[in-house]
MDTraj code that builds the backbone (N, CA, C; nanometers):
import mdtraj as md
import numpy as np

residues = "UNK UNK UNK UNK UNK UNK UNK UNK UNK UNK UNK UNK UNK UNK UNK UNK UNK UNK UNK UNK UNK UNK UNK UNK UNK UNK UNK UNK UNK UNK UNK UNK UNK UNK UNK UNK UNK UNK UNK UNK UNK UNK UNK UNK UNK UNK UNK UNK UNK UNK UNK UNK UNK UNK UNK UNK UNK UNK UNK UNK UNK UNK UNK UNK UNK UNK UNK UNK UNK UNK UNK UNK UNK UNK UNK UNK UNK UNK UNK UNK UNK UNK UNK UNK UNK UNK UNK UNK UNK UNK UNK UNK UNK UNK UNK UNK UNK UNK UNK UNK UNK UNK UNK UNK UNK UNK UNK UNK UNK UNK UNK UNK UNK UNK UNK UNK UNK UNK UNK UNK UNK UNK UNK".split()
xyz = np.array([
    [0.4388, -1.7653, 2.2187],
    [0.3470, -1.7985, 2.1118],
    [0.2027, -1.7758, 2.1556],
    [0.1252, -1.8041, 2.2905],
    [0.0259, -1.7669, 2.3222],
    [-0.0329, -1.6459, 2.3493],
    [0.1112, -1.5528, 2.3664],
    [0.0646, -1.3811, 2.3234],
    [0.0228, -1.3380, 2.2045],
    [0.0754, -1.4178, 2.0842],
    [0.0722, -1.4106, 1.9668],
    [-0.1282, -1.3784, 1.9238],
    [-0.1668, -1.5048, 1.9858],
    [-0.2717, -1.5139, 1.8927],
    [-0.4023, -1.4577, 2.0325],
    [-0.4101, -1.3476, 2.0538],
    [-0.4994, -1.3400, 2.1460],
    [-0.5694, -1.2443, 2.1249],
    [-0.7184, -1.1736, 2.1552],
    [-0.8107, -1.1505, 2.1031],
    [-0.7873, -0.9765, 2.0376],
    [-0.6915, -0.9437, 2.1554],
    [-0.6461, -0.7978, 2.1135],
    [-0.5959, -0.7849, 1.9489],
    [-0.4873, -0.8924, 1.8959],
    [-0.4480, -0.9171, 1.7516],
    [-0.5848, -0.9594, 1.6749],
    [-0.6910, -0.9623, 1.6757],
    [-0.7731, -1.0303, 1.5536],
    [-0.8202, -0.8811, 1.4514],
    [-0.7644, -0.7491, 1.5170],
    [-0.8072, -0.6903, 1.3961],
    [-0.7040, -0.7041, 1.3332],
    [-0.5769, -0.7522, 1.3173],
    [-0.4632, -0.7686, 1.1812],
    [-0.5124, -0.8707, 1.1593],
    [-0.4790, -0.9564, 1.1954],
    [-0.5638, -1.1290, 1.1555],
    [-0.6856, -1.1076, 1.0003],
    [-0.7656, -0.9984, 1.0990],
    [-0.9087, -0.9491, 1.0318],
    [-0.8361, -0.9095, 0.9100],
    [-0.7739, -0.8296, 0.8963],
    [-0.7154, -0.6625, 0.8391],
    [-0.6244, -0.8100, 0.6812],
    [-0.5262, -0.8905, 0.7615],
    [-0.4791, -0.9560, 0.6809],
    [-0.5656, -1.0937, 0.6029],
    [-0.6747, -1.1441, 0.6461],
    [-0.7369, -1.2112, 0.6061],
    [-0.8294, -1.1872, 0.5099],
    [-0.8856, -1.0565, 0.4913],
    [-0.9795, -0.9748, 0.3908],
    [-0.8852, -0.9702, 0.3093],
    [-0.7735, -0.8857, 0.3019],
    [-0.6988, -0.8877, 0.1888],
    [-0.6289, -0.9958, 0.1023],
    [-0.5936, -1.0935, 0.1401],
    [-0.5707, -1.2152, 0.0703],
    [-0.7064, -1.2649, 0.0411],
    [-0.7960, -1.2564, 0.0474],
    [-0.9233, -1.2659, -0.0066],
    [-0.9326, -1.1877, -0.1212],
    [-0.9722, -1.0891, -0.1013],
    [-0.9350, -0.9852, -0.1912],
    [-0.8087, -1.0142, -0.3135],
    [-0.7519, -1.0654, -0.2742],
    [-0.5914, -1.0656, -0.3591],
    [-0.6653, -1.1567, -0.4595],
    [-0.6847, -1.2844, -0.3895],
    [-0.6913, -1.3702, -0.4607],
    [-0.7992, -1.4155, -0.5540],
    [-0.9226, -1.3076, -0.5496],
    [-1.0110, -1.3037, -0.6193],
    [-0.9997, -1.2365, -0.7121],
    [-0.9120, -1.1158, -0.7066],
    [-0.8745, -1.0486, -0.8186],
    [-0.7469, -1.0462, -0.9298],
    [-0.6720, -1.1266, -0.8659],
    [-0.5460, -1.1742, -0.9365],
    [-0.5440, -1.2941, -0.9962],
    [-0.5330, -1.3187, -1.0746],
    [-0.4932, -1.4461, -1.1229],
    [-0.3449, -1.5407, -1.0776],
    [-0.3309, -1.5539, -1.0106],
    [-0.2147, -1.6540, -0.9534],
    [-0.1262, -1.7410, -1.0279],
    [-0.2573, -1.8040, -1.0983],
    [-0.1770, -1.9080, -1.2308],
    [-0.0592, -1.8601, -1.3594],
    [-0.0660, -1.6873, -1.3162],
    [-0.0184, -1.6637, -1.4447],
    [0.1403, -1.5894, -1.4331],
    [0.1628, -1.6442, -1.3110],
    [0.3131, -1.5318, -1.2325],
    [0.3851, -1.6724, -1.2686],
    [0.4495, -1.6590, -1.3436],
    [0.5804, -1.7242, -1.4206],
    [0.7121, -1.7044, -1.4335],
    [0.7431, -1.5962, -1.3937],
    [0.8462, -1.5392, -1.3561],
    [0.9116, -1.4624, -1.2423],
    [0.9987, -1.3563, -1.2064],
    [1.0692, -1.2995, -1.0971],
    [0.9472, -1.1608, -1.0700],
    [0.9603, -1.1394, -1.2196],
    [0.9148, -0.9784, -1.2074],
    [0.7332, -0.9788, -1.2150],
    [0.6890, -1.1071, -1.2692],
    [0.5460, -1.0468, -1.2854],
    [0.5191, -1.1169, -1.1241],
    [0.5905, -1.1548, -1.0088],
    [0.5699, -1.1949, -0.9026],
    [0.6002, -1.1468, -0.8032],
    [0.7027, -0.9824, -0.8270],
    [0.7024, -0.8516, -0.8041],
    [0.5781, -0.8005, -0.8013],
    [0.5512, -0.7799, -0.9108],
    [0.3956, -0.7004, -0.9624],
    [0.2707, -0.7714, -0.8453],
    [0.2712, -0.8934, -0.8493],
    [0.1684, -0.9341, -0.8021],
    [0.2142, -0.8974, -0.6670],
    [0.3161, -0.8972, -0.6043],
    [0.3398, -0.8801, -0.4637],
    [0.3179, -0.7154, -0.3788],
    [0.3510, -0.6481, -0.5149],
    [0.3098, -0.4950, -0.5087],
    [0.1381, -0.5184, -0.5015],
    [0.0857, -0.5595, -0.6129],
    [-0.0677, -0.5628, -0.5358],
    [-0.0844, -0.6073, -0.4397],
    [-0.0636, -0.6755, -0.4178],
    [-0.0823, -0.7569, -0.2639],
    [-0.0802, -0.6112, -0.1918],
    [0.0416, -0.5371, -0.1339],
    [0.0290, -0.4599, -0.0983],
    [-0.0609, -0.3648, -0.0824],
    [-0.0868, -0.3127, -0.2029],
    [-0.1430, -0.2149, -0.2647],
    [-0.3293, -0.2225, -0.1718],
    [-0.3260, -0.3562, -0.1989],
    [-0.4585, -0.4329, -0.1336],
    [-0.4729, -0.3954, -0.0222],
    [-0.3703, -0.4270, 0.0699],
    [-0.3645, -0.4122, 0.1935],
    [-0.3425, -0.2963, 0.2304],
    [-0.3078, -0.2137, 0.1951],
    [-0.3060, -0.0667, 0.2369],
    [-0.4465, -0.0154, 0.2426],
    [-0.5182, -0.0132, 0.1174],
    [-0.6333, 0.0004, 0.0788],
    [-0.7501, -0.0548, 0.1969],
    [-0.7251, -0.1776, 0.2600],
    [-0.7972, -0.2225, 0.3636],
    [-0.7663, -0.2094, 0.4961],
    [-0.6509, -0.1481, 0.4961],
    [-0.6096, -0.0598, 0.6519],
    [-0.6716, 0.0758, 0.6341],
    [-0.6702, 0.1300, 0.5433],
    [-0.7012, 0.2597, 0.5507],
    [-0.8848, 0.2621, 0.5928],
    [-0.9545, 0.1645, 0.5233],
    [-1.0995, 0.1497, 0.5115],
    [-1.1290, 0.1206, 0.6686],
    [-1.0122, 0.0490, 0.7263],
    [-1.0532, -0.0026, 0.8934],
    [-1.0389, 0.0979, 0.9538],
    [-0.9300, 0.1718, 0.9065],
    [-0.9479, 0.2652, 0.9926],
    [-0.9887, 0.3899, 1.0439],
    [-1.0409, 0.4107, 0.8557],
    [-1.1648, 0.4976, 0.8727],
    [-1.2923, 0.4393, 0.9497],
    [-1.3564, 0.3376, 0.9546],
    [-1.4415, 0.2890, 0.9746],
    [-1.4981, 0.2836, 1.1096],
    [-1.3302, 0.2660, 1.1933],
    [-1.3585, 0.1683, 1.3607],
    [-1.2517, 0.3230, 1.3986],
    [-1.2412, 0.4266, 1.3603],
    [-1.1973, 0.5028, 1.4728],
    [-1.2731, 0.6514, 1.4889],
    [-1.1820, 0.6754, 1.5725],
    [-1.3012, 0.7599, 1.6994],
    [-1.3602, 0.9049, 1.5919],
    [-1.2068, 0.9857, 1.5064],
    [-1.2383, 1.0182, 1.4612],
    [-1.2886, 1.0617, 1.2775],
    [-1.3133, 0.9020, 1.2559],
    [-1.3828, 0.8647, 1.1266],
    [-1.3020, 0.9762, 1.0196],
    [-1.1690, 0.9895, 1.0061],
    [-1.0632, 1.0257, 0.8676],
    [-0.9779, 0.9419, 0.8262],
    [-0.9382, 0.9003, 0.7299],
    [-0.7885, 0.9056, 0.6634],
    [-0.6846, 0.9519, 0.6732],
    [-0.6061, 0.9343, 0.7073],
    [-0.4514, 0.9552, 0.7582],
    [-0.3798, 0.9508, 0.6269],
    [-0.3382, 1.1083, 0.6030],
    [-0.2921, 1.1550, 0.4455],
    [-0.1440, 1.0068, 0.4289],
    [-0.0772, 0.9877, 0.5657],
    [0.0750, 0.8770, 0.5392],
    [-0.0163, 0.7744, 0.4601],
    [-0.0687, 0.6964, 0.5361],
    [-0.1840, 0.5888, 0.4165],
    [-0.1977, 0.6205, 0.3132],
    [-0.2623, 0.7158, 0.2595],
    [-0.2731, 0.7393, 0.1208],
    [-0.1188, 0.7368, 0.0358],
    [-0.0685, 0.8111, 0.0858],
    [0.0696, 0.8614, 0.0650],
    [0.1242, 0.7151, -0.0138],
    [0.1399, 0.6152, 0.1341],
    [0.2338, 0.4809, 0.1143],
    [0.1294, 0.4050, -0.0231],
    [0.0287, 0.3906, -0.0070],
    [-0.0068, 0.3760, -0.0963],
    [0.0059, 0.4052, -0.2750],
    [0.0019, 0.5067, -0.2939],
    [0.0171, 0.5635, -0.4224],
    [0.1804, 0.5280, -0.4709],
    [0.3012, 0.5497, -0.3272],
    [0.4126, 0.5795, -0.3541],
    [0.4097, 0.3906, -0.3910],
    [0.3549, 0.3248, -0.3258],
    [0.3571, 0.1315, -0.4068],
    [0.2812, 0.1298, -0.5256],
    [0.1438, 0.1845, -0.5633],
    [0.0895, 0.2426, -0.6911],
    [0.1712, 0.2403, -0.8309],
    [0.2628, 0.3890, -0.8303],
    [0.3811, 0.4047, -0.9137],
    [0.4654, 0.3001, -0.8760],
    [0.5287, 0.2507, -0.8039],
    [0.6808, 0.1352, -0.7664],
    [0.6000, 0.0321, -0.8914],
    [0.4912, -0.0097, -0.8582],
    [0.4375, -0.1298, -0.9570],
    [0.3951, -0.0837, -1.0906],
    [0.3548, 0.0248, -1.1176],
    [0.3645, 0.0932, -1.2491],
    [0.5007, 0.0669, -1.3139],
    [0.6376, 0.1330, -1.2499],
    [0.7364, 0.1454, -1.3413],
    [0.7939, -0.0192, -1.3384],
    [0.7664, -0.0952, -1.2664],
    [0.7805, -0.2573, -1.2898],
    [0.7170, -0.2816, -1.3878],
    [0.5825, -0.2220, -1.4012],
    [0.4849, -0.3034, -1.5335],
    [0.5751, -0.2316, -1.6792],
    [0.6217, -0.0905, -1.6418],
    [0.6510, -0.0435, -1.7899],
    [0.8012, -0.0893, -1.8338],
    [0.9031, -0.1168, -1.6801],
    [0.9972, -0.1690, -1.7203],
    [1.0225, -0.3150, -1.8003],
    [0.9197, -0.4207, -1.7526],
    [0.8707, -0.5392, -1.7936],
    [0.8291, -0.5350, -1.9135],
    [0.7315, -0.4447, -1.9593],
    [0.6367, -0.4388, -2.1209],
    [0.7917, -0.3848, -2.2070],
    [0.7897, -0.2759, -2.1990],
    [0.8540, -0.2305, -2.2748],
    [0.9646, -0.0954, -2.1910],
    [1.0860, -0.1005, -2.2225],
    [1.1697, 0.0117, -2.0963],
    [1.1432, 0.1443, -2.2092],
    [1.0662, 0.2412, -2.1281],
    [1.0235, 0.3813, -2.1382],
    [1.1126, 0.4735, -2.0847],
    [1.1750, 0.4900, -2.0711],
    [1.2687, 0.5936, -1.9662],
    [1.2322, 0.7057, -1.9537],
    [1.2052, 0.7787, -2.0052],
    [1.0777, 0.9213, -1.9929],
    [0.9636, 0.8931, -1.9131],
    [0.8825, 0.8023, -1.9594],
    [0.7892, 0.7378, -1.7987],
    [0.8334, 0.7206, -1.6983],
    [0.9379, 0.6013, -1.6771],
    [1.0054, 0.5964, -1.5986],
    [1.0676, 0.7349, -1.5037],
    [1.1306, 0.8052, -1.5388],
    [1.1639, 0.9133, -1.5110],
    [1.0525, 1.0136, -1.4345],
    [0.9465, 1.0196, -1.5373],
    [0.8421, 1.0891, -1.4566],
    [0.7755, 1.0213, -1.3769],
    [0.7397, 0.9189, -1.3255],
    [0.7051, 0.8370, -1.2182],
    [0.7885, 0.8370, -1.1221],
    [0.9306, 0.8578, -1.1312],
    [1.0010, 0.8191, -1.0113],
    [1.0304, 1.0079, -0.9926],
    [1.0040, 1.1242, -1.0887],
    [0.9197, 1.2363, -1.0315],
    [0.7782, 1.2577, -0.9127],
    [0.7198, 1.1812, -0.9677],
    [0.6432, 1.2064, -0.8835],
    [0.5998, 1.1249, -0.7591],
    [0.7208, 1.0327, -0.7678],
    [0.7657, 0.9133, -0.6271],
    [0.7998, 1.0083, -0.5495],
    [0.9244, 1.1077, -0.5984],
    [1.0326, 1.1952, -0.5229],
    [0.9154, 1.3000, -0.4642],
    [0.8493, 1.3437, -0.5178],
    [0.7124, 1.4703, -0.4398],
    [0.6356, 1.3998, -0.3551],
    [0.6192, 1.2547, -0.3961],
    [0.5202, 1.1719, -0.3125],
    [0.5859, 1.1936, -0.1516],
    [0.7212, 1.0923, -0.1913],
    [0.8173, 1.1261, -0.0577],
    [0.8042, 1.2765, 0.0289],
    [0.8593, 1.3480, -0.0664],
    [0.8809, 1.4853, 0.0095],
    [0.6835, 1.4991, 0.1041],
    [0.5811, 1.5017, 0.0398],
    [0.4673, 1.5326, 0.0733],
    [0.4583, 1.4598, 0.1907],
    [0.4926, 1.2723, 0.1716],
    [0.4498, 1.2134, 0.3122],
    [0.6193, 1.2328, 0.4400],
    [0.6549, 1.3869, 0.4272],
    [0.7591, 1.3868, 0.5115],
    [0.7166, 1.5213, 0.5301],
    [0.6793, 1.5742, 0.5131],
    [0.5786, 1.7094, 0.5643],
    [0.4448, 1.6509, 0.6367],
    [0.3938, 1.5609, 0.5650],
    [0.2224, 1.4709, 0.6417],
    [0.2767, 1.4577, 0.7657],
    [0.3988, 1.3586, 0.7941],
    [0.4129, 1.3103, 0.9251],
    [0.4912, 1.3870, 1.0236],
    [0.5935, 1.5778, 0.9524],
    [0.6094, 1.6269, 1.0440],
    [0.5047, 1.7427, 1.1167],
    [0.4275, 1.7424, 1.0023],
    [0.2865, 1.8368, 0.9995],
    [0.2011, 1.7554, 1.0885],
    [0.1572, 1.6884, 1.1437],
    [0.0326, 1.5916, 1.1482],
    [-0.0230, 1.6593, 1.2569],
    [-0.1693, 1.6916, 1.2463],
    [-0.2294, 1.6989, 1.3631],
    [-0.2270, 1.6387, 1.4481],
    [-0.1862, 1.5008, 1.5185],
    [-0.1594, 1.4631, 1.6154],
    [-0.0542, 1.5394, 1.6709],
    [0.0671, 1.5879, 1.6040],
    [0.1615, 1.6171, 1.6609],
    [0.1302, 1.7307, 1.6739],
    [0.1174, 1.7931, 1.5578],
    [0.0499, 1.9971, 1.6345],
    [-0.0252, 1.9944, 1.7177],
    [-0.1497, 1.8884, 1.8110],
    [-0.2280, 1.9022, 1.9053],
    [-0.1576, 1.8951, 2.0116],
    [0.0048, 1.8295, 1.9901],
    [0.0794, 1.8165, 2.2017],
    [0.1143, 1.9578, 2.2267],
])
top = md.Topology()
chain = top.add_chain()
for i, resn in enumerate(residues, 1):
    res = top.add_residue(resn, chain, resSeq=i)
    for name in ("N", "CA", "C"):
        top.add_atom(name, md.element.get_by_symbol(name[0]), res)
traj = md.Trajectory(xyz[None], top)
């Protein structure tokens, strides 16, 4: 437990503490009443936190980019909480359908990002 909390971990600490900040200023909490709109909110949550890993780590590394997988995981939770919101409102299946289109390209793209990656073409 005392490995746990030691000074090397305070940028997740950091990383997770902004974003529940974040969450909770922008969500309304009071209003998740059910299974699925507590899905939704949990996908933002996410969504949040991706968004504030990516910003750290543009920010604090050496060479100040974005890492296309980040974006990637991102968008691919983006749509996941989209077709929750449209399955919830009203079931679209043609939306549906084309969202989980462009989940399936999302995938394929962040599986080329991570066998493509300049880290790995630089060994």
């Amino acid at each position: 437990m005392r490995d746990y909390f030691r000074i090397e971990k305070a940028p997740v600490f950091i990383k997770f503490f902004i974003t529940l900040l974040l969450f909770i200023f922008v969500s309304d909490i009071h209003s998740i009443n059910s299974f699925s709109k507590l899905v939704v909110a949990l996908l933002e949550f996410i969504i949040i936190l991706e968004l504030v890993r990516m910003l750290v780590e543009f920010l604090f590394s050496d060479e100040n980019r974005i890492k296309l997988r980040l974006v990637l995981d991102s968008t691919i939770v983006f749509f996941i909480r989209d077709i929750m919101l449209i399955a919830n409102d009203k079931l679209d299946i043609l939306k549906i359908a084309y969202l989980l289109g462009i989940i399936a390209v999302l995938f394929i793209l962040r599986i080329f990002a991570m066998k493509y990656s300049p880290a790995k073409l630089e060994k």
